[in-house]
MIDOSE-1310 file (N, C-alpha, C; in nm, 2 decimals, decimal comma, always signed):
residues 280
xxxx	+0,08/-0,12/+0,00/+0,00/+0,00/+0,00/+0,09/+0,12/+0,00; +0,07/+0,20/-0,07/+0,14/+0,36/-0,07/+0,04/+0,45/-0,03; +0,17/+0,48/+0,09/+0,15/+0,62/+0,16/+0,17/+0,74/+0,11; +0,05/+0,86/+0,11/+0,09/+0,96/+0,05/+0,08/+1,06/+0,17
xxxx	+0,15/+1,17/+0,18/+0,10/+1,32/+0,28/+0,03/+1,42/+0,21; -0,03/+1,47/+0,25/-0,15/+1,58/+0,20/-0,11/+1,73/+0,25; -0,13/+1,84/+0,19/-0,12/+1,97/+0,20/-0,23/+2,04/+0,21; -0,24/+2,15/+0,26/-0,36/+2,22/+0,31/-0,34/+2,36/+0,23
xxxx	-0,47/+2,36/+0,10/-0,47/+2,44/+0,03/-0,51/+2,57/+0,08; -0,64/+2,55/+0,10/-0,77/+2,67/+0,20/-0,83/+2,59/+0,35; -0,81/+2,69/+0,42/-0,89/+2,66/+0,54/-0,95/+2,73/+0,59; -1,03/+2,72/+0,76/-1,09/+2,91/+0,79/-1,26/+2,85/+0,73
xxxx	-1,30/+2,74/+0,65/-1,45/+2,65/+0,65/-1,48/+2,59/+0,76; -1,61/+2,57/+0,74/-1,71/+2,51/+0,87/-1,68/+2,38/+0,88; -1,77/+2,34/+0,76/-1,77/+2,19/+0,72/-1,82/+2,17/+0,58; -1,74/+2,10/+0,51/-1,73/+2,16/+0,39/-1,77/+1,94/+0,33
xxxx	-1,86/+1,94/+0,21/-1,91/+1,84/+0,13/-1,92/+1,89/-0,02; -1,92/+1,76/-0,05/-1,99/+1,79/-0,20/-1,87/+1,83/-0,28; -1,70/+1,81/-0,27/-1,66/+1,86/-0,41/-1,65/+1,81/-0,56; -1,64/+1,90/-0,60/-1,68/+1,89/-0,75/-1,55/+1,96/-0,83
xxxx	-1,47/+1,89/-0,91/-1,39/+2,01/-1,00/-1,46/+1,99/-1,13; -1,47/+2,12/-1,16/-1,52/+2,23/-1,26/-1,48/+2,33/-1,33; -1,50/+2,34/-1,44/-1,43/+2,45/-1,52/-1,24/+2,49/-1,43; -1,17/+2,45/-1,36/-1,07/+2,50/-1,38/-1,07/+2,53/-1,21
xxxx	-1,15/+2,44/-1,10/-1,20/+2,53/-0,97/-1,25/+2,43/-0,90; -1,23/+2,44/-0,78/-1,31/+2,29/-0,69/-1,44/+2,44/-0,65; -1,56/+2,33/-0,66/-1,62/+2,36/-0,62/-1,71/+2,30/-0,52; -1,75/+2,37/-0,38/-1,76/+2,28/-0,23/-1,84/+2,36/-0,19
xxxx	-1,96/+2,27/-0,11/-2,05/+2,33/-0,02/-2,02/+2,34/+0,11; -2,00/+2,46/+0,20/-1,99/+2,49/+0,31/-2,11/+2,47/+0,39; -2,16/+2,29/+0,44/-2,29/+2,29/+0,47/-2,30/+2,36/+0,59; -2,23/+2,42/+0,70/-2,32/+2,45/+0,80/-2,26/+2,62/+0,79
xxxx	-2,15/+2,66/+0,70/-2,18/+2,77/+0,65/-2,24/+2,82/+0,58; -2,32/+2,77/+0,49/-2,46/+2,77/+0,42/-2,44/+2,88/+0,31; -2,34/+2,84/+0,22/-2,28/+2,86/+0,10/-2,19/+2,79/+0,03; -2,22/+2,78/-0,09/-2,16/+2,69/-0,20/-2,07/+2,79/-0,26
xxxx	-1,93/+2,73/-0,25/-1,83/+2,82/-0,32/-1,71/+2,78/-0,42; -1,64/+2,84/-0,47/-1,60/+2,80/-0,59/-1,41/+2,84/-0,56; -1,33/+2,74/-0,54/-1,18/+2,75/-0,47/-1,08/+2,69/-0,64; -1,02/+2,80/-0,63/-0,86/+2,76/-0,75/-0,78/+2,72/-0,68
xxxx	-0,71/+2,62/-0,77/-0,57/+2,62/-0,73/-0,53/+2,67/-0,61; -0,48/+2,80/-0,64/-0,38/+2,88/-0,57/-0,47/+2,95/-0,45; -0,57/+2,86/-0,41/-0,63/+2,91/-0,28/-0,77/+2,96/-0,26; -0,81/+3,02/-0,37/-0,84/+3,20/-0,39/-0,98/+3,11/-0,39
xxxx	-1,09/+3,18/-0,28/-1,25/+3,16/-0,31/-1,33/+3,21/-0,32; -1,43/+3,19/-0,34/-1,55/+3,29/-0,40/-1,65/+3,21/-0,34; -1,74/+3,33/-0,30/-1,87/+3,27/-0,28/-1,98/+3,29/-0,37; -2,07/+3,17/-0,37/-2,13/+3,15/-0,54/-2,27/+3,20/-0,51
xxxx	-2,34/+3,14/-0,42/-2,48/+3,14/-0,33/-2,49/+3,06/-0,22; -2,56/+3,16/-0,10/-2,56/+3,12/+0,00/-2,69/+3,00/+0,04; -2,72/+2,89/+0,07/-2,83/+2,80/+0,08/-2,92/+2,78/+0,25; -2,98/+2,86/+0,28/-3,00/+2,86/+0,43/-3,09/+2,76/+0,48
xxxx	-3,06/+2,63/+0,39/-3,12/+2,49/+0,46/-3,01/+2,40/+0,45; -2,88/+2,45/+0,45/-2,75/+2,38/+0,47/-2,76/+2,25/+0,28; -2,63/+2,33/+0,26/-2,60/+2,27/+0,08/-2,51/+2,16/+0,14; -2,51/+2,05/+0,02/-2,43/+1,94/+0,02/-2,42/+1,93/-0,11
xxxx	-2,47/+1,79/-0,17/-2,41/+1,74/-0,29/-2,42/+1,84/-0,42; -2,31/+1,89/-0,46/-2,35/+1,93/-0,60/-2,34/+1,85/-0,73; -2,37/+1,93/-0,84/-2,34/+1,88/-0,98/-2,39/+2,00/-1,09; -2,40/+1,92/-1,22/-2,42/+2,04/-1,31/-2,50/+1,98/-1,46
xxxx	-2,59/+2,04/-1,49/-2,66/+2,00/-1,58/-2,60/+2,02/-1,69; -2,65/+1,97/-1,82/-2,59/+2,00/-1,96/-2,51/+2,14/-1,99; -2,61/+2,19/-1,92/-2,58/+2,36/-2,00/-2,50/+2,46/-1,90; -2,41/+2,38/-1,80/-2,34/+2,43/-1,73/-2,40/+2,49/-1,58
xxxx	-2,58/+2,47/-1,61/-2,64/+2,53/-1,51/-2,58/+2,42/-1,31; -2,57/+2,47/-1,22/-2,51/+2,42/-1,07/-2,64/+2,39/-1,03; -2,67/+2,25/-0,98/-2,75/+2,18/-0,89/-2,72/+2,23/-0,74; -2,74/+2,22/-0,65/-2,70/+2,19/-0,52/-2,84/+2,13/-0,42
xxxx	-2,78/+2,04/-0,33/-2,89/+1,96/-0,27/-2,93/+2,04/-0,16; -3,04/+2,13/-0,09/-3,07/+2,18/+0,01/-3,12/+2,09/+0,09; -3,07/+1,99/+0,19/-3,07/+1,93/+0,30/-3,19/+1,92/+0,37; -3,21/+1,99/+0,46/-3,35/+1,99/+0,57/-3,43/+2,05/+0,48
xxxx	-3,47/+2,08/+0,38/-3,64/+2,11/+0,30/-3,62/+1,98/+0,22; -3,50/+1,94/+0,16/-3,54/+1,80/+0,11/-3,56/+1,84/-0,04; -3,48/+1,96/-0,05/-3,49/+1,97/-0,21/-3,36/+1,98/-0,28; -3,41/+1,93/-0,40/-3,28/+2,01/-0,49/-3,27/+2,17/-0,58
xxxx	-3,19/+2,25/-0,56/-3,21/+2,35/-0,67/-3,09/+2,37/-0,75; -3,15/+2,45/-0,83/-3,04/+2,52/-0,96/-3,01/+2,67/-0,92; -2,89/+2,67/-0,94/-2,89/+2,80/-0,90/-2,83/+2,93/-1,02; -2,92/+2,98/-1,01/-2,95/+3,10/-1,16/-2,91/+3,22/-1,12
xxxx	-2,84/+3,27/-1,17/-2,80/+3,45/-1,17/-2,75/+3,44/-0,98; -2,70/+3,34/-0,93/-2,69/+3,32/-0,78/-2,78/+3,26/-0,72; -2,94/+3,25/-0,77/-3,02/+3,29/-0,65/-3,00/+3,11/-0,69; -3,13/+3,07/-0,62/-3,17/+2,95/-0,57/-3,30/+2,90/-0,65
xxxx	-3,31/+2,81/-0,75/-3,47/+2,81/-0,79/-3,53/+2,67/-0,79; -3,60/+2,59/-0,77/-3,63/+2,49/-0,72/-3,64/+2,37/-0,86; -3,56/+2,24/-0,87/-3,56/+2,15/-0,93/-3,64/+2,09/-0,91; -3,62/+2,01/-0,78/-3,66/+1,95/-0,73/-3,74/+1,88/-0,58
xxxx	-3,84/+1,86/-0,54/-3,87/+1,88/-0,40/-3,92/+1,73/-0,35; -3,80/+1,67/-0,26/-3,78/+1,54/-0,25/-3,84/+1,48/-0,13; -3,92/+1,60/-0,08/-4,00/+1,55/+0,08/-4,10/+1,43/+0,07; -4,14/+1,44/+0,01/-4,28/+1,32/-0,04/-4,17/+1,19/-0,06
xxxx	-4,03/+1,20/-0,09/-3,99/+1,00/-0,10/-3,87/+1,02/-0,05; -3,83/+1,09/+0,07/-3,76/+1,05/+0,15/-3,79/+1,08/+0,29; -3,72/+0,98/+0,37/-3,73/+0,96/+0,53/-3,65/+1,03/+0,65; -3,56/+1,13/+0,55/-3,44/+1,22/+0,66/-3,41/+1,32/+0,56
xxxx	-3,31/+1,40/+0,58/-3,26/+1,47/+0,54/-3,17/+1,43/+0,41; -3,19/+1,55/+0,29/-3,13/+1,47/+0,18/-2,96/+1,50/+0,21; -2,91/+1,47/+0,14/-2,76/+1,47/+0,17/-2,64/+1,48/+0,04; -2,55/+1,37/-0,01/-2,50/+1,36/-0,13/-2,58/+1,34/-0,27
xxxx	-2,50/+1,39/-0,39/-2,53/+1,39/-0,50/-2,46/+1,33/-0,61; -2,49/+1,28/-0,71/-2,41/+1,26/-0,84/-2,47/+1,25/-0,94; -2,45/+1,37/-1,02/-2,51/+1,45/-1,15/-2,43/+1,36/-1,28; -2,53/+1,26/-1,38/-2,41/+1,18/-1,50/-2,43/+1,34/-1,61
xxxx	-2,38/+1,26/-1,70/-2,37/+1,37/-1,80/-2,47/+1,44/-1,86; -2,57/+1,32/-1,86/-2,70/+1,39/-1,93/-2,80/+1,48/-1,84; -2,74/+1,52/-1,70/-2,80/+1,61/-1,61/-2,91/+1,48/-1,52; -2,91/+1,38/-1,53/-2,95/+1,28/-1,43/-2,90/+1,30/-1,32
xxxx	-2,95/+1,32/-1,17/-2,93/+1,32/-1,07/-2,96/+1,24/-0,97; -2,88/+1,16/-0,91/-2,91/+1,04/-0,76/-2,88/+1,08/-0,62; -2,97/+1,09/-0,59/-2,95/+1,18/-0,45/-2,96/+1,09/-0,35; -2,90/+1,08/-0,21/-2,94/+1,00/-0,12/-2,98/+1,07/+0,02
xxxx	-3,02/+1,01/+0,10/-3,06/+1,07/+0,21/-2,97/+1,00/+0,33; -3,05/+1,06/+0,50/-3,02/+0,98/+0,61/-3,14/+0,85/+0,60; -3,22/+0,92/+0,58/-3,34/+0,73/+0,59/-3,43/+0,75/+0,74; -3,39/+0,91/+0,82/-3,46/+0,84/+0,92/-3,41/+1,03/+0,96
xxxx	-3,50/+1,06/+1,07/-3,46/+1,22/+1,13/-3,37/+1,21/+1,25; -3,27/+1,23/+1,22/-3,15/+1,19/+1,27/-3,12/+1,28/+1,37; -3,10/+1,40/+1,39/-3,09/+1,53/+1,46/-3,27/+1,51/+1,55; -3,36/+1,49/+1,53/-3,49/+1,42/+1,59/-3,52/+1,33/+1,67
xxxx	-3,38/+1,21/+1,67/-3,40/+1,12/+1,74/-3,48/+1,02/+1,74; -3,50/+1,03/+1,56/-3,56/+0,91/+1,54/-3,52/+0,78/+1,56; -3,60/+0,64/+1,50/-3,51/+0,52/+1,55/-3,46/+0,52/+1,40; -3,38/+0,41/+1,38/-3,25/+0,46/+1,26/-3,37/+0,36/+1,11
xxxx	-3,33/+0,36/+1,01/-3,37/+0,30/+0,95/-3,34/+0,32/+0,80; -3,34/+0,20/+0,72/-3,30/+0,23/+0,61/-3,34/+0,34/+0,48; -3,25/+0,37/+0,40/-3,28/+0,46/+0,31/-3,27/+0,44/+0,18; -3,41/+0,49/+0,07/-3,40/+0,50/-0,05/-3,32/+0,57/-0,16
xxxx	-3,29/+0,55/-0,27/-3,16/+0,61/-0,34/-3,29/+0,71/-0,42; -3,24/+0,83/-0,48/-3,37/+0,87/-0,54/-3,29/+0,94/-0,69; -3,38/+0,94/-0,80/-3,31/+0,96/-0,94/-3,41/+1,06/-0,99; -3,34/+1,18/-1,01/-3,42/+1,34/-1,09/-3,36/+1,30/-1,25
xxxx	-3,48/+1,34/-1,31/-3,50/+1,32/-1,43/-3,40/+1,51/-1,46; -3,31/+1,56/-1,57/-3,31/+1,68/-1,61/-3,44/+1,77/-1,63; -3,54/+1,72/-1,63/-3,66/+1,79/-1,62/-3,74/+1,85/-1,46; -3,63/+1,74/-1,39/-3,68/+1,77/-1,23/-3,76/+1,66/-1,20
xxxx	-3,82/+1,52/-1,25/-3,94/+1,44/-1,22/-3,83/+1,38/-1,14; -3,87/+1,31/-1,03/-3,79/+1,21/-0,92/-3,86/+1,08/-0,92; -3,80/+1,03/-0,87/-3,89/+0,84/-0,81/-3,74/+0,73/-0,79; -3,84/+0,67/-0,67/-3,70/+0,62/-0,63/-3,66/+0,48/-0,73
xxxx	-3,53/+0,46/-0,71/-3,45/+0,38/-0,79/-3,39/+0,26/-0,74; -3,36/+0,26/-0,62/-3,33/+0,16/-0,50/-3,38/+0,19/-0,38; -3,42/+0,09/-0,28/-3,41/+0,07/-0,17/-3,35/-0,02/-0,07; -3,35/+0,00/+0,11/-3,28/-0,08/+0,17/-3,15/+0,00/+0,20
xxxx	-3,11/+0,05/+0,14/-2,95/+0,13/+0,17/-2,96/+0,19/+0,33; -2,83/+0,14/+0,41/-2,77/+0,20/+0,55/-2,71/+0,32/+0,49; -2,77/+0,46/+0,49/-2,72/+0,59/+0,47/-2,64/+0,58/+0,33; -2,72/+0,60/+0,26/-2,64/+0,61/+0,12/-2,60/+0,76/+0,09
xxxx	-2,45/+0,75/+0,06/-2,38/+0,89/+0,08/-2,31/+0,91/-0,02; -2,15/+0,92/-0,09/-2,13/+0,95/-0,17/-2,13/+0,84/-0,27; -2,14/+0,91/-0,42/-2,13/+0,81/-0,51/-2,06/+0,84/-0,64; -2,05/+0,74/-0,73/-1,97/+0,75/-0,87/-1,99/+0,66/-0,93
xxxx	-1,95/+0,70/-1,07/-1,99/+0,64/-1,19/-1,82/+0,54/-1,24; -1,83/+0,45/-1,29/-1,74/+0,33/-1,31/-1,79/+0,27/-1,46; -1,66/+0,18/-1,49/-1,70/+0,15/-1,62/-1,79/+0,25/-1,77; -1,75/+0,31/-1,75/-1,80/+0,43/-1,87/-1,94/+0,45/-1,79
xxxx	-1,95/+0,45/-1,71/-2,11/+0,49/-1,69/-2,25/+0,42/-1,58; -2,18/+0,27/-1,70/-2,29/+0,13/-1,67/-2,28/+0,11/-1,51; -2,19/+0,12/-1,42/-2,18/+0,09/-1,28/-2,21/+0,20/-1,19; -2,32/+0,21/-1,08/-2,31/+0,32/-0,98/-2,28/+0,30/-0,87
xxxx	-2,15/+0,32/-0,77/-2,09/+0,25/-0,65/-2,17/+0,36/-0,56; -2,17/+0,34/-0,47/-2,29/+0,42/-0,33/-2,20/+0,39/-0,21; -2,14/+0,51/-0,12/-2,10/+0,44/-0,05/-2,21/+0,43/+0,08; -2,24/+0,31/+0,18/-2,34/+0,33/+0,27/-2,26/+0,33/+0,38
xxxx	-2,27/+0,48/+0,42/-2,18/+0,51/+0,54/-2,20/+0,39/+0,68; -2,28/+0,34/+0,72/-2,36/+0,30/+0,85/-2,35/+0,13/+0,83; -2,33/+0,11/+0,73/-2,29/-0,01/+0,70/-2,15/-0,02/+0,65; -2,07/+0,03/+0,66/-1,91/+0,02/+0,65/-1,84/+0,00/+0,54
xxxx	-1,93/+0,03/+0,40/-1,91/-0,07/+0,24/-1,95/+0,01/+0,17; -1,91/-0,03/+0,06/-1,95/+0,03/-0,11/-2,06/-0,07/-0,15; -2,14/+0,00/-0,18/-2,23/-0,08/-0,29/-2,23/-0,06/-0,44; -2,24/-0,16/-0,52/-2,23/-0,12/-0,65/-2,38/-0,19/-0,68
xxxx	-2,44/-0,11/-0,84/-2,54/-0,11/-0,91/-2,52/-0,15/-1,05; -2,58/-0,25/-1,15/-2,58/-0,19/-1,29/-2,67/-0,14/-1,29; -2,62/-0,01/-1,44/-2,68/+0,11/-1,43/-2,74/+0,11/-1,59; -2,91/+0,09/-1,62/-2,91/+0,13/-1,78/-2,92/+0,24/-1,85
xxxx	-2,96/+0,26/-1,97/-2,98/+0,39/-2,04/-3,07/+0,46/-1,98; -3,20/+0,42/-1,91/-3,30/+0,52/-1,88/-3,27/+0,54/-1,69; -3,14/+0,55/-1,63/-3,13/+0,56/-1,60/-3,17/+0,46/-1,43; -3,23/+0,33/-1,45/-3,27/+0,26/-1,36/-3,15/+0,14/-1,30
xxxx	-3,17/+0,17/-1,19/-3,05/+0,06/-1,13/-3,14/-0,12/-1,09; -3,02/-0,20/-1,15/-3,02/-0,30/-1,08/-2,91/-0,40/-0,98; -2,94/-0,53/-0,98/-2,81/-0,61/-0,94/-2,76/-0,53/-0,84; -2,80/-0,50/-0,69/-2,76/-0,48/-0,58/-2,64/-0,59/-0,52
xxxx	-2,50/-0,55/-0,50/-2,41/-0,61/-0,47/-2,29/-0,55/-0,41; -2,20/-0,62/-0,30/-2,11/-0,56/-0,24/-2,00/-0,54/-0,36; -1,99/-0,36/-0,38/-1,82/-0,37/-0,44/-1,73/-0,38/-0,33; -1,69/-0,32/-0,21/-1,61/-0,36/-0,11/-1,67/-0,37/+0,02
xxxx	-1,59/-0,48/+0,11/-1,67/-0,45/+0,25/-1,50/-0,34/+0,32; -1,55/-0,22/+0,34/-1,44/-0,14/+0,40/-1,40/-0,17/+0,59; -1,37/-0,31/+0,60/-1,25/-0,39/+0,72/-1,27/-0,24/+0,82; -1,45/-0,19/+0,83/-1,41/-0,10/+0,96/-1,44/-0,02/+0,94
xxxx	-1,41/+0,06/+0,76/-1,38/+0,21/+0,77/-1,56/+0,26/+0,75; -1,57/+0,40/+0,77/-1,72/+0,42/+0,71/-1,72/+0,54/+0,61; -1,75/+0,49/+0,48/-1,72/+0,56/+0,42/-1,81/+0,72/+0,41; -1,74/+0,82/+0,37/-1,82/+0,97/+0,35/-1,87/+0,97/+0,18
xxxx	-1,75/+1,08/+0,15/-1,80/+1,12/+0,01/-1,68/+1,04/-0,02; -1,66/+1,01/-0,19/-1,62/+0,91/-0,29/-1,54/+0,95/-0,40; -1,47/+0,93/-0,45/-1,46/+0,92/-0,63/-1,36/+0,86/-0,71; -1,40/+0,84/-0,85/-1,37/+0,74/-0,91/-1,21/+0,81/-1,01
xxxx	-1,15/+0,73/-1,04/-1,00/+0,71/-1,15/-1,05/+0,68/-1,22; -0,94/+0,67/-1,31/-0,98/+0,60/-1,48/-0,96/+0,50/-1,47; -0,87/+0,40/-1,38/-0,85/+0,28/-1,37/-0,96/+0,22/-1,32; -1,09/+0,28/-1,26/-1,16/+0,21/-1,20/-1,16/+0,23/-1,01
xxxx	-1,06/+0,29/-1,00/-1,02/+0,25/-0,80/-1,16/+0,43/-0,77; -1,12/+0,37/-0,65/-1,23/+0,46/-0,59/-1,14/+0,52/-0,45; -1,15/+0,66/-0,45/-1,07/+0,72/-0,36/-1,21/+0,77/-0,25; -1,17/+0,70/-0,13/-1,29/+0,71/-0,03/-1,25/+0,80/+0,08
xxxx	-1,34/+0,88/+0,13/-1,32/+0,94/+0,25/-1,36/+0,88/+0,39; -1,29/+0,81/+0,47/-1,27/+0,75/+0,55/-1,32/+0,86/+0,70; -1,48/+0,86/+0,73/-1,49/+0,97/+0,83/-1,43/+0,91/+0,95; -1,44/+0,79/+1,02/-1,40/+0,75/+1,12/-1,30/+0,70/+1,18
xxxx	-1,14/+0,68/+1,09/-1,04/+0,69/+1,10/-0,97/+0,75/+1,05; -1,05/+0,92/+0,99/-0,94/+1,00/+0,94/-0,83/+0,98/+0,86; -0,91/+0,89/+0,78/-0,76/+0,87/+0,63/-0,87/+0,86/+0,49; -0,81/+0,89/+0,40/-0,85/+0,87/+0,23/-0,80/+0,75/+0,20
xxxx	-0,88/+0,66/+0,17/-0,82/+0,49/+0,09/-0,84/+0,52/-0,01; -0,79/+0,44/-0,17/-0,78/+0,43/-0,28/-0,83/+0,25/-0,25; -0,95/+0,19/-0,30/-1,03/+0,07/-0,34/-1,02/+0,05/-0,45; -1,03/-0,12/-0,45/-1,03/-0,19/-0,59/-1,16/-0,23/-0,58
xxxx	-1,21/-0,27/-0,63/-1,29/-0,40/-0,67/-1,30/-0,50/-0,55; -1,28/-0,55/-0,47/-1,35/-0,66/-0,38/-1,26/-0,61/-0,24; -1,22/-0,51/-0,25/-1,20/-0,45/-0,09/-1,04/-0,41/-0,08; -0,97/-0,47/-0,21/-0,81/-0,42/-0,19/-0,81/-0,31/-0,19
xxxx	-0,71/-0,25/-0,07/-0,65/-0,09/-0,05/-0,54/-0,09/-0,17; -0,49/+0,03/-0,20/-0,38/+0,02/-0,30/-0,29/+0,18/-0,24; -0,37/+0,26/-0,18/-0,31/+0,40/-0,14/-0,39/+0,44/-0,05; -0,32/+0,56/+0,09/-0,38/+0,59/+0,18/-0,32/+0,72/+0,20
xxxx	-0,42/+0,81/+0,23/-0,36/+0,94/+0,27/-0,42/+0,94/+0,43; -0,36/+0,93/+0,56/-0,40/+0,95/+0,69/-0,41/+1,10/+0,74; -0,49/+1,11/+0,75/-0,50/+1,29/+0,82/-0,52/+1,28/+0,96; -0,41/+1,22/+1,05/-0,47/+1,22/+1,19/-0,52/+1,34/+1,28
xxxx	-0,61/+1,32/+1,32/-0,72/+1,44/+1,41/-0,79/+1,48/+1,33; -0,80/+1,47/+1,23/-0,92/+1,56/+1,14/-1,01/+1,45/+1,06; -1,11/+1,48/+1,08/-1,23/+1,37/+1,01/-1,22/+1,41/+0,83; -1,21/+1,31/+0,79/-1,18/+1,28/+0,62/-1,33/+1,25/+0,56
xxxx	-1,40/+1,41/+0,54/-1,53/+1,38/+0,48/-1,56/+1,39/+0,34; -1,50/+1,42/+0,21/-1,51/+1,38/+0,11/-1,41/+1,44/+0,01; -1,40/+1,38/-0,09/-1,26/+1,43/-0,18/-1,34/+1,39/-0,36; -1,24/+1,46/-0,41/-1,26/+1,45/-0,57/-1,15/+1,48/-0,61
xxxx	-1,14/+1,45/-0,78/-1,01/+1,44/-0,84/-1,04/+1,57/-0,94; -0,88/+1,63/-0,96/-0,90/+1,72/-1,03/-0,76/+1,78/-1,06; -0,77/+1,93/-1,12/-0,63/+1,97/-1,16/-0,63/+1,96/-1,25; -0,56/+2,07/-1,35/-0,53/+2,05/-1,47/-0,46/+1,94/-1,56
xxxx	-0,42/+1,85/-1,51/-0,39/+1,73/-1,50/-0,54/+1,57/-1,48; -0,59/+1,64/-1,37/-0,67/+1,55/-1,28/-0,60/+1,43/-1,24; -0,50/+1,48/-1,19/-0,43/+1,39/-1,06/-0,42/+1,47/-0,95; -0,48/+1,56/-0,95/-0,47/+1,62/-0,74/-0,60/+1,58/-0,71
xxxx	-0,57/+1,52/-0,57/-0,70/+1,49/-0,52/-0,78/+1,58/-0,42; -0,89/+1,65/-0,38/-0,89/+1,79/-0,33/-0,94/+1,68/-0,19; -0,90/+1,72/-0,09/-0,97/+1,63/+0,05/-1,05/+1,74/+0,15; -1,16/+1,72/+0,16/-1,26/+1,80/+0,23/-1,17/+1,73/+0,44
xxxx	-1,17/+1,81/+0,51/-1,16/+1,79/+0,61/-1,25/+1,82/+0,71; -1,22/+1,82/+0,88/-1,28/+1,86/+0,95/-1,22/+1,80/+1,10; -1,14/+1,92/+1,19/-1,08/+1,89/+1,26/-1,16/+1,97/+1,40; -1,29/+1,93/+1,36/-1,34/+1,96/+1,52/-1,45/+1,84/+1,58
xxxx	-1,54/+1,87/+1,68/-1,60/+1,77/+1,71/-1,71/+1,79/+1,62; -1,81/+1,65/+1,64/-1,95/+1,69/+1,59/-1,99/+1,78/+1,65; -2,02/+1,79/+1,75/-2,08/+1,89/+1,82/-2,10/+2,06/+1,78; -1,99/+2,06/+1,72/-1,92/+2,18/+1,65/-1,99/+2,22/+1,54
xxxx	-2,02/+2,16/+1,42/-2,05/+2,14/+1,30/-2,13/+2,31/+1,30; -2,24/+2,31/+1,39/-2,38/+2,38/+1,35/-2,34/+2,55/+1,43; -2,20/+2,54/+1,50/-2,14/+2,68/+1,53/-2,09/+2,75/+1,41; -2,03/+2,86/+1,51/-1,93/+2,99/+1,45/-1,80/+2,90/+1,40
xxxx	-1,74/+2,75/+1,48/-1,63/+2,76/+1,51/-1,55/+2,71/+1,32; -1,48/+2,75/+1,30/-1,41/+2,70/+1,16/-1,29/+2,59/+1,13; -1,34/+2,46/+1,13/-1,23/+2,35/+1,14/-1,21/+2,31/+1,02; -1,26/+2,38/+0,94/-1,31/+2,24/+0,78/-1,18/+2,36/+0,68
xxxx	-1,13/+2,22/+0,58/-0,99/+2,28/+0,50/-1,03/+2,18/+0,39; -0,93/+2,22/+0,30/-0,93/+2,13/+0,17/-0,79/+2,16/+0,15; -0,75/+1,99/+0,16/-0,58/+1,96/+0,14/-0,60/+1,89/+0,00; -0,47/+1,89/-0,03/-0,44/+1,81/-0,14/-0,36/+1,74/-0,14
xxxx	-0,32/+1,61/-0,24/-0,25/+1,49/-0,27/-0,23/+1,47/-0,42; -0,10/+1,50/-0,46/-0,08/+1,44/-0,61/-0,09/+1,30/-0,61; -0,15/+1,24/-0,67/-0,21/+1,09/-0,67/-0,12/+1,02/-0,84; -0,14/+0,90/-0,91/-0,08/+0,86/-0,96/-0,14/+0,78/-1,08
xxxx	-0,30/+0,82/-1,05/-0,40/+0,79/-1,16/-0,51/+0,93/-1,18; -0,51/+0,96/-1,26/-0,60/+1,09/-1,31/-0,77/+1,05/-1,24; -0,87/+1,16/-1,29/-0,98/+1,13/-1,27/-1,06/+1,03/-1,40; -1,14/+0,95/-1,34/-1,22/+0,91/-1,44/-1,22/+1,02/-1,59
């Protein structure tokens, strides 16, 4: 297994999900700072629009237009001239708060949730995967998933890996043209770790954010590690590939307690790792 060290690009964020590189720019939702913003290279950020039901997963439709998932209303929007306008409104077929996202090419979006009101104190229970048509129509696609959270596309397309934080593993899907999943099966059982947010190489491996032992693994196919970036003390909640190249990996952090998350206090950074396979 290869060890890599990681560097700390931008810091001074809350808690930071959802990256995405884009045009030339990681783009990251500050969910409990409750703005989606847009970070280069060389540090420098911008703020895009602010979401005051806490943003997570983004993506982007054909025409360049930005999704982002607004959390506690349980919707998805687009966001136009900055503002906020409604895609999607996912309260009717889900059971918690929505959460991650993964936008394919044709502006298809799979959103997943907690499955249950978590911050309410509900009793825990499983969660449905849910698929937005580019037009905004929803309906769910799977069910049964322990917290389905980040995800990616494999094999040109046909495969959708899910990771289910709460159950410790990757799930993989085949995936057809109209966008319906089947063949529910373990791609890895992660030996412990629980996975966050996700993303895929060209070779196939899947670079995981490891929230509960604070390291990024690099997965194969039936559970082999191949690379590990450890960030001790700081919770490893999601990464994506990118760079002009697309071999830096951008790593979302978070070096405070939970407890913390919904304050003033600012623990959340985006380090980076030159890695040794590009992005998908």
């Amino acid at each position: 297994m290869k060890e890599h060290q990681s560097t700390v690009l931008a810091n001074g964020f809350v808690f930071l999900e959802g990256p995405r590189w884009r045009d030339g720019a990681l783009w990251v939702s500050d969910m409990w700072g409750h703005a989606v913003l847009r970070v280069t290279e060389d540090g420098a950020r911008t703020t895009l629009c602010t979401v005051p039901q806490r943003p997570s997963g983004l993506g982007f439709l054909p025409d360049g237009t930005p999704l982002v998932v607004s959390m506690a209303d349980r919707r998805v929007m687009r966001v136009v001239d900055d503002a906020l306008v409604l895609h999607a409104d996912l309260s009717a077929l889900v059971g918690g708060d929505c959460n991650d996202m993964l936008v394919d090419e044709t502006g298809r979006a799979y959103v997943g949730n907690f499955g249950f009101d978590v911050h309410g104190g509900a009793a825990p229970a499983d969660a449905d995967l849910i698929a937005i048509e580019p037009n905004g129509a929803a309906r769910i696609v799977t069910s049964g998933l322990s917290f389905p959270n980040g995800m990616a596309l494999i094999d040109g397309g046909r495969t959708l890996v899910v990771a289910e934080s709460w159950a410790r593993r990757l799930a993989a899907f085949d995936r057809d043209q109209d966008g319906n999943l089947s063949g529910h099966r373990i791609f890895a059982d992660l030996d412990g770790r629980s996975p966050d947010g996700i993303c895929a190489d060209a070779e196939g491996g899947l670079w995981v954010a490891c929230y509960d032992t604070d390291e990024f693994v690099r997965v194969r196919a039936g559970g082999v590690v191949t690379d590990r970036v450890a960030v001790p003390g700081r919770r490893a909640v999601a990464c994506a590939l990118g760079g002009a190249d697309g071999r830096t990996l951008f790593c979302c952090t978070f070096a405070g307690d939970y407890r913390d998350m919904g304050g003033d206090l600012r623990h959340g950074a985006i380090e980076t790792v030159r890695v040794d396979i590009a992005a998908a």
